[in-house]
C-alpha positions as a printed NumPy array, in Angstrom:
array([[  0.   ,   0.   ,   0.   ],
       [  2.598,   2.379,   1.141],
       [  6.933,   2.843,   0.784],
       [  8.339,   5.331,   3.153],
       [ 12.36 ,   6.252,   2.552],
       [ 14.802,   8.365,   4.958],
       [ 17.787,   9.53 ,   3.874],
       [ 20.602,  12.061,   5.077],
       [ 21.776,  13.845,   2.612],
       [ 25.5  ,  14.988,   2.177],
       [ 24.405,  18.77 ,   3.488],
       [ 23.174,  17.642,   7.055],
       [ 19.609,  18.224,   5.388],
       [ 17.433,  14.978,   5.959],
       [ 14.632,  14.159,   3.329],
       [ 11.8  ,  11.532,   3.972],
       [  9.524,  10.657,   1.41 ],
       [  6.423,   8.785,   0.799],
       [  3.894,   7.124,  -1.431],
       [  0.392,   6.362,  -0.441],
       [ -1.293,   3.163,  -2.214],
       [ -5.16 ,   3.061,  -2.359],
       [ -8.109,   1.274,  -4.35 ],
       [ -9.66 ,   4.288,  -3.994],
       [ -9.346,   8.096,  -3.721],
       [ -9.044,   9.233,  -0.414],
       [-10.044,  12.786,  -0.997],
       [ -6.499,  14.226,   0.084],
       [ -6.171,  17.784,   1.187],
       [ -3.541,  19.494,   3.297],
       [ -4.415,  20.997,   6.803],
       [ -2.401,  23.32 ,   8.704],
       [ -2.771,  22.663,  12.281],
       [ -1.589,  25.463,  15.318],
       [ -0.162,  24.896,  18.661],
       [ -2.429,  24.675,  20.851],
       [ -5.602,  22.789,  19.967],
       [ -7.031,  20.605,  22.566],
       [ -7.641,  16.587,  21.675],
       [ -8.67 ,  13.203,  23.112],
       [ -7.965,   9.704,  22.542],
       [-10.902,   8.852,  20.664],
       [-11.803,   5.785,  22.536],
       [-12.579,   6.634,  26.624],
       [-10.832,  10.745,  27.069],
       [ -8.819,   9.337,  29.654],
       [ -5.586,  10.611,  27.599],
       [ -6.297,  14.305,  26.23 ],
       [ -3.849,  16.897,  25.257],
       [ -3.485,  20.359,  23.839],
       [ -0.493,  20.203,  21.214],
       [  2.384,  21.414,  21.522],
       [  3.888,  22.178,  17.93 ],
       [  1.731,  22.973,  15.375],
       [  1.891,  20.829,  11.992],
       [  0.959,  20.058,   8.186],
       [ -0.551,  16.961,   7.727],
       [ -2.284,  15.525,   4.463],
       [ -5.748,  13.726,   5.762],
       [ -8.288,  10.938,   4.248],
       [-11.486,  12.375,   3.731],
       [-10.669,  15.494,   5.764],
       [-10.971,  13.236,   8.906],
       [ -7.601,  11.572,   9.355],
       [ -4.224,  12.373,   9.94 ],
       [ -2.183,   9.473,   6.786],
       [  1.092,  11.445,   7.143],
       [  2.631,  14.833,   8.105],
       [  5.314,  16.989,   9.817],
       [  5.368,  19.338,  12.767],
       [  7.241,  22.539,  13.136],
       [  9.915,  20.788,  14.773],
       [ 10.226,  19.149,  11.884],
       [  9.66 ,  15.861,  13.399],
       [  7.121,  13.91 ,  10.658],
       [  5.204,  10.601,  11.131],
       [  3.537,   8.193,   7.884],
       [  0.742,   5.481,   8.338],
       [  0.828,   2.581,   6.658],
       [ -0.973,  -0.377,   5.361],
       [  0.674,  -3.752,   7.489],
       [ -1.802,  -7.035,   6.678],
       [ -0.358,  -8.749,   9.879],
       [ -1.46 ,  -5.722,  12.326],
       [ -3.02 ,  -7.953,  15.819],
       [ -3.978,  -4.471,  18.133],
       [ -5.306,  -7.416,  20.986],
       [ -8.517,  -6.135,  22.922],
       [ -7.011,  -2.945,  24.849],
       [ -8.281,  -3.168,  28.42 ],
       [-10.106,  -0.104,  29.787],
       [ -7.23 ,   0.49 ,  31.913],
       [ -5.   ,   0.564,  29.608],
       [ -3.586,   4.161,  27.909],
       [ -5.109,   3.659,  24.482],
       [ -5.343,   6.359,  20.9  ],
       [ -8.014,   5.924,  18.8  ],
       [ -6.15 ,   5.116,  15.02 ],
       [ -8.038,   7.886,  14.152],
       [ -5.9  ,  10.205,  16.349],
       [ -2.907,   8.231,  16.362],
       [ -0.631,   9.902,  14.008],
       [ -1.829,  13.525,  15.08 ],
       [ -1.013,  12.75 ,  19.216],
       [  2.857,  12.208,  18.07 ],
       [  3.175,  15.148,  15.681],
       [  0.906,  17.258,  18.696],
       [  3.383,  16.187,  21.115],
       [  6.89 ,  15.445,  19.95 ],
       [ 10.115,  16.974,  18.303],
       [ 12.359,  13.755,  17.943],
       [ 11.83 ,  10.374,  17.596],
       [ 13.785,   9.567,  20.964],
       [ 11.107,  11.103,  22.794],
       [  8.216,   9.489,  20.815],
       [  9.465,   6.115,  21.363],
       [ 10.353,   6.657,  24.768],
       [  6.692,   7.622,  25.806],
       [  5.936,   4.597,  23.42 ],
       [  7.644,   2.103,  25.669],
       [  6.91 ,   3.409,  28.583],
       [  2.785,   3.92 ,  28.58 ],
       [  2.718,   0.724,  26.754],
       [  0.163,   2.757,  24.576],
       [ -2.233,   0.385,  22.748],
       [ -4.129,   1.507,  19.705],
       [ -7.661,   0.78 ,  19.209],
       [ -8.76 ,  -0.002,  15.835],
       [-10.706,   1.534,  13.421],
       [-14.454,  -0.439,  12.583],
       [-16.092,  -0.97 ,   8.953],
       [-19.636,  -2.237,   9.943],
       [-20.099,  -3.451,   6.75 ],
       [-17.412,  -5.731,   6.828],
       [-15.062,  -4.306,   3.931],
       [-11.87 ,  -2.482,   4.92 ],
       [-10.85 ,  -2.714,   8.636],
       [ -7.559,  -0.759,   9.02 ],
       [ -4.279,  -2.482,   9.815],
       [ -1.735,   0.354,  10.002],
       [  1.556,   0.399,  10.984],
       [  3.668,   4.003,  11.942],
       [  6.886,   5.208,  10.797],
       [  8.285,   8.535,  12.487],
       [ 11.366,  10.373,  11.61 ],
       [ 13.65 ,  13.707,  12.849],
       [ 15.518,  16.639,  11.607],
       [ 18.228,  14.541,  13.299],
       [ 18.479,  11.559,  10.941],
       [ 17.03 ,   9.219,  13.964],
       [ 13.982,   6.789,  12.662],
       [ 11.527,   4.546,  14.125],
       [  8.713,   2.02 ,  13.022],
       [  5.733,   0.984,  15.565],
       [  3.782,  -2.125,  14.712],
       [  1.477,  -4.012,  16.969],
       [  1.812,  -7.743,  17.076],
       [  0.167,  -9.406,  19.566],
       [ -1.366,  -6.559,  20.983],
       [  1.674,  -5.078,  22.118],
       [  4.086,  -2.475,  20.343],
       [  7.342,  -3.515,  18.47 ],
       [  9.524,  -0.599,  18.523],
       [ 12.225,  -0.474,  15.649],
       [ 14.478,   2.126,  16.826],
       [ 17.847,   2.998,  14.876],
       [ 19.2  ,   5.671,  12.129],
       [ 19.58 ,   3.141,   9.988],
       [ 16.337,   2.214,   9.376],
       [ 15.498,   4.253,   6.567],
       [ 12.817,   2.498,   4.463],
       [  9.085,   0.913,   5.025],
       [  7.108,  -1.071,   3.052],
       [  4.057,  -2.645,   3.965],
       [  4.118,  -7.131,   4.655],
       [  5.633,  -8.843,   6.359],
       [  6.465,  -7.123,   9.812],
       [  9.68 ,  -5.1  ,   9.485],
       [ 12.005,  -7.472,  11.131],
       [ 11.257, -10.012,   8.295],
       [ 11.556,  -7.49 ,   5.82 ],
       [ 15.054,  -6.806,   7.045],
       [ 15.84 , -10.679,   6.587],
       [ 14.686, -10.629,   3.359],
       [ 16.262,  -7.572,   2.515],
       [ 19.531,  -8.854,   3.154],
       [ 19.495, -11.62 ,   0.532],
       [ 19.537,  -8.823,  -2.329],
       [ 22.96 ,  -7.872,  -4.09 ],
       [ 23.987,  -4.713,  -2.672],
       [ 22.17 ,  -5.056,   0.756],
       [ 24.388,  -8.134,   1.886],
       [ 23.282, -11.324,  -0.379],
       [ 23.416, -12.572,  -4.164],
       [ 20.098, -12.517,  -5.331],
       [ 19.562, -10.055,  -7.952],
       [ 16.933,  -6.855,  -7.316],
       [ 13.678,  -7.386,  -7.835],
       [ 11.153,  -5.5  ,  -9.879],
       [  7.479,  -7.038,  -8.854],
       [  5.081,  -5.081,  -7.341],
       [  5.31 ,  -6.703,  -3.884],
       [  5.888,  -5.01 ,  -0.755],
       [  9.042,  -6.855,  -0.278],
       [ 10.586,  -6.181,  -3.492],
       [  9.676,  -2.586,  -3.045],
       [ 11.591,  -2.628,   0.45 ],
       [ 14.665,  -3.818,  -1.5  ],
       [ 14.435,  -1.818,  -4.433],
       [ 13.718,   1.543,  -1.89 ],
       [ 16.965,   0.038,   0.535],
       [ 19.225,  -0.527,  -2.757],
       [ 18.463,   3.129,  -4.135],
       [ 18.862,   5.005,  -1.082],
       [ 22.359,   3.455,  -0.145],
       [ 23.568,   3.912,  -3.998],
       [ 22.115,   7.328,  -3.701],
       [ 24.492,  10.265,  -5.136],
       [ 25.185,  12.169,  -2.182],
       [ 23.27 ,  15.975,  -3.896],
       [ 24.208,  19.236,  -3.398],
       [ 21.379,  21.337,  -3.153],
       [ 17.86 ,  21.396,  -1.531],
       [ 16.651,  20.436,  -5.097],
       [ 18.512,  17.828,  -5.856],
       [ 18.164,  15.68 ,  -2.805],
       [ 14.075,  16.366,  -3.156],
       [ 14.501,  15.621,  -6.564],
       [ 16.47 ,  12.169,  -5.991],
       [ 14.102,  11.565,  -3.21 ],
       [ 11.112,  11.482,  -5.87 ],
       [ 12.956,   9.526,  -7.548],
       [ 13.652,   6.922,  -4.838],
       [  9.85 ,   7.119,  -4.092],
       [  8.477,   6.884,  -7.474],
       [ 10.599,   3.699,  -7.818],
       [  9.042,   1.792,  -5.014],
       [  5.605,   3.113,  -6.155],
       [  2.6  ,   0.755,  -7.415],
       [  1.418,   1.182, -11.031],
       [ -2.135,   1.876, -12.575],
       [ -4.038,  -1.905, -13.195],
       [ -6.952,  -3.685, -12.534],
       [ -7.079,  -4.281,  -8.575],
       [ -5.879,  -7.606,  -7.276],
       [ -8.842,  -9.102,  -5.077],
       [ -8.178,  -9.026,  -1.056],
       [ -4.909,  -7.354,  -1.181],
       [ -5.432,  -3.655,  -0.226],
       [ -1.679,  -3.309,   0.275],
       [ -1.262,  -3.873,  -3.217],
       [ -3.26 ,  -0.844,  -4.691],
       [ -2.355,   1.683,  -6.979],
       [ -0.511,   4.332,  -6.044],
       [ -2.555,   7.461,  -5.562],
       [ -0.247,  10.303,  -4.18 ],
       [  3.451,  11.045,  -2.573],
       [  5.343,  13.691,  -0.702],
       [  8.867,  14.166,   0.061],
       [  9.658,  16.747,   2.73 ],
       [ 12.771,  18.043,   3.898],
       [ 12.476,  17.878,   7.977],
       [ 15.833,  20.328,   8.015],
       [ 14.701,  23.508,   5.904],
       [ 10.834,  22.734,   6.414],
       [  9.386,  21.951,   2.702],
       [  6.796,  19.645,   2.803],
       [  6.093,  18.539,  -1.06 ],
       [  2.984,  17.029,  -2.229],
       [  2.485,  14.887,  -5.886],
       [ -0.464,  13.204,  -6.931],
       [ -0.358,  10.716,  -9.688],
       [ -3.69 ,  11.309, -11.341],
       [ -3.072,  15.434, -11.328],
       [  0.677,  15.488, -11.623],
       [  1.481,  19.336, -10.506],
       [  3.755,  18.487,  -7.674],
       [  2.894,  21.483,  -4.873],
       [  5.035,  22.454,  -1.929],
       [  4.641,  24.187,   1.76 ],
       [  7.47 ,  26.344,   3.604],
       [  6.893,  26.147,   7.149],
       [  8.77 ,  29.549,   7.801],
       [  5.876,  30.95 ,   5.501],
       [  2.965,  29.729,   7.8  ],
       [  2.195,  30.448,  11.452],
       [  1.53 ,  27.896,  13.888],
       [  1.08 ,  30.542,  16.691],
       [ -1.531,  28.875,  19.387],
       [ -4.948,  30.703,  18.843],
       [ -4.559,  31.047,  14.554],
       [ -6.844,  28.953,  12.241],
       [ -7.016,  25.725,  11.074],
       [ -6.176,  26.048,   7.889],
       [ -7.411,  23.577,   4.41 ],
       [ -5.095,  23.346,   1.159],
       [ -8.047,  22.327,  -1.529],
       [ -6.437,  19.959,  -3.293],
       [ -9.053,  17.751,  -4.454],
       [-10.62 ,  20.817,  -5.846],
       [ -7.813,  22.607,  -7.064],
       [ -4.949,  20.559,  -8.003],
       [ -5.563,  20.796, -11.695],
       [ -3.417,  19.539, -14.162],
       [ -4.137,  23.199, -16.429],
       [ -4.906,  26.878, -14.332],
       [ -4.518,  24.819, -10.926],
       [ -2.172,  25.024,  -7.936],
       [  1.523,  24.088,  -8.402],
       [  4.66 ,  25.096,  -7.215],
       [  4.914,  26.978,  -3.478],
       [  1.144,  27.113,  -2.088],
       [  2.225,  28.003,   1.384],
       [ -0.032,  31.351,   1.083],
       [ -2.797,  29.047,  -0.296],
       [ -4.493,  27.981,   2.912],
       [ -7.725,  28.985,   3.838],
       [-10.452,  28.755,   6.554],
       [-12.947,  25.943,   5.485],
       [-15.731,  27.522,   7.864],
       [-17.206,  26.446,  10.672],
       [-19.369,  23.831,   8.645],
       [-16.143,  22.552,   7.469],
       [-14.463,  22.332,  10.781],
       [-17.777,  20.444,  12.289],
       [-17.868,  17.651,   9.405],
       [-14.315,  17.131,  10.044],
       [-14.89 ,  16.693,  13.813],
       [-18.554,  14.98 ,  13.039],
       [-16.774,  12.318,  11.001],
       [-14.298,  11.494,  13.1  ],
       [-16.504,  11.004,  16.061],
       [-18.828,   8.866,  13.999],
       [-15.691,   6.159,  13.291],
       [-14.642,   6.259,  16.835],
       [-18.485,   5.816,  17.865],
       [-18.683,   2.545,  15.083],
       [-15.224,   0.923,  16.398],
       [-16.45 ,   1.525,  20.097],
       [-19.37 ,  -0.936,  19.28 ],
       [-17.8  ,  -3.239,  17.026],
       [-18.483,  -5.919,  19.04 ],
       [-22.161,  -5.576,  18.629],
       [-21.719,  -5.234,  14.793],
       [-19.518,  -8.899,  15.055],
       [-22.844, -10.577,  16.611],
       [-25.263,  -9.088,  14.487],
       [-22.96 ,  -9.898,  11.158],
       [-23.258, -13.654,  12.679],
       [-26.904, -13.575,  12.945],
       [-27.4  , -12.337,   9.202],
       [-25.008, -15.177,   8.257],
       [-27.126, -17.543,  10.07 ],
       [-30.129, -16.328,   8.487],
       [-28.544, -16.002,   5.247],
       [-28.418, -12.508,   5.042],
       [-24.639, -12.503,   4.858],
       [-24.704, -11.429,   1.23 ],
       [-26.995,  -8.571,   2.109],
       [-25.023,  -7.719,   5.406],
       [-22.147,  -6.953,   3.892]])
């Protein structure tokens, strides 16, 4: 579904980029989010906070945080992972809503050393995300990176966190769980084995190909060439235009992909189906607690003639009240379905047994 590559670059600038993989469009815009703003969990409001560096974050449907960066220039990428097991959080138990989960670390921290150490230490859980009608249930894992160079994946097997914590972990795919992928990564020519690199479409291959090209990187000399090579590197490991393959969501076309440098503050956006790529300076916005919310249109205006392209940091505007509710509306409406997807699990039984399944879902 998703490749996400770090790489230092030979300036002491550090670029991350990333592709995002869907069956379908997720109605991408950009928000611009201030210091400031007061959140909860999303599951019980027994963890809330008011954030403490303001961000840019690309959403789905205006409701979710999928990737992003904070002033800090700390940034954070969800991703598709098949092999996700979140266990049944107890009520005790410090938990985020997936629909928050993203947004709490860019709210809250400036390097991934902190982020992983409140990881480890609240044994956060993460409660998951509930289609009632039985066709996409999110199984995300998290990748979060530092104007430092430091990286770190989260996954949940078991119902526990797996922290992956190291600078040299510089590239995410989607299956298997990332310590397999680094196994298998390892058998490629160039990353320690033999076997020649692979060009399929699976997640995988796309780890190798992503880990081959970002070690046999020319070292750039400018801001635009390591962006530039980081597109590259990206667009690579990205999954081409074709008829879906049945029951494997992490094998979807890719749809969009930014590459932002956490050192100078340039978040870049490209789609694939509206290819003006568009970029944000940080130093251009304000994320003073007590200023807007701010929406980049990008579904609306991202046109391949007469729309937005090039530096749109002055493009931002207030989406309204109505716009701010339906945001907030939505969100609470997932959180409200996964909350009782228990009772949605007995009632898809009962239409099985009364052969309603087709109907059901």
């Amino acid at each position: 579904m998703c490749t996400r590559v770090l790489w230092p670059d030979a300036n002491g600038a550090v670029i991350v980029g990333r592709n995002m993989d869907f069956h379908m469009d997720l109605l991408t815009n950009l928000w611009k989010m201030p210091r400031g703003i007061q959140r909860a969990d999303g599951v019980n409001g027994k963890l809330s906070w008011k954030s403490k560096y303001g961000s840019v974050i690309a959403t789905a449907f205006d409701l979710i945080a999928t990737d992003g960066m904070n002033e800090a220039g700390f940034a954070g990428h969800i991703l598709w992972l098949a092999e996700s097991d979140y266990g049944k959080p107890d009520e005790s138990d410090v938990q985020l809503s997936q629909s928050v989960w993203l947004q709490y670390y860019l709210d809250n921290f400036a390097t991934v050393a902190e982020a992983v150490e409140w990881t480890n230490s609240t044994d956060v859980r993460v409660s998951q995300l509930f289609d009632p009608t039985g066709h996409l249930v999110p199984t995300l894992h998290l990748a979060l990176n530092d104007a430092t160079g430091d990286s770190a994946i989260i996954e949940y097997v078991g119902g526990k966190a797996q922290v992956y914590h190291s600078r040299d972990y510089k590239v995410m795919t989607n299956s298997p769980t990332y310590d397999k992928q680094l196994e298998l990564a390892k058998e490629i020519t160039g990353l320690g084995g033999d076997k020649p690199l692979p060009g399929s479409t699976l997640a995988s291959d796309r780890f190798a190909r992503a880990s081959y090209y970002v070690e046999h990187q020319v070292q750039p000399k400018t801001q635009l060439q390591a962006m530039a090579a980081m597109f590259s590197i990206i667009r690579n490991a990205a999954q081409p235009f074709r008829t879906p393959e049945p029951g494997k969501p992490d094998a979807s076309q890719t749809i969009w992909q930014v590459v932002a440098d956490l050192t100078n503050k340039r978040y870049a956006f490209e789609s694939t189906t509206r290819p003006n790529i568009v970029w944000v300076d940080f130093e251009k916005l304000s994320f003073a607690e007590g200023t807007e919310e701010l929406k980049l249109d990008l579904v609306g205006k991202l046109a391949l003639e007469g729309g937005l392209s090039g530096d749109v940091s002055h493009k931002f505007h207030n989406p309204g009240e109505l716009g701010l509710e339906f945001s907030r509306v939505g969100r609470e409406a997932l959180e409200f379905v996964a909350k009782k997807q228990d009772e949605f699990e007995e009632m898809a039984k009962v239409f099985k047994k009364l052969g309603l399944g087709k109907a059901a879902s």
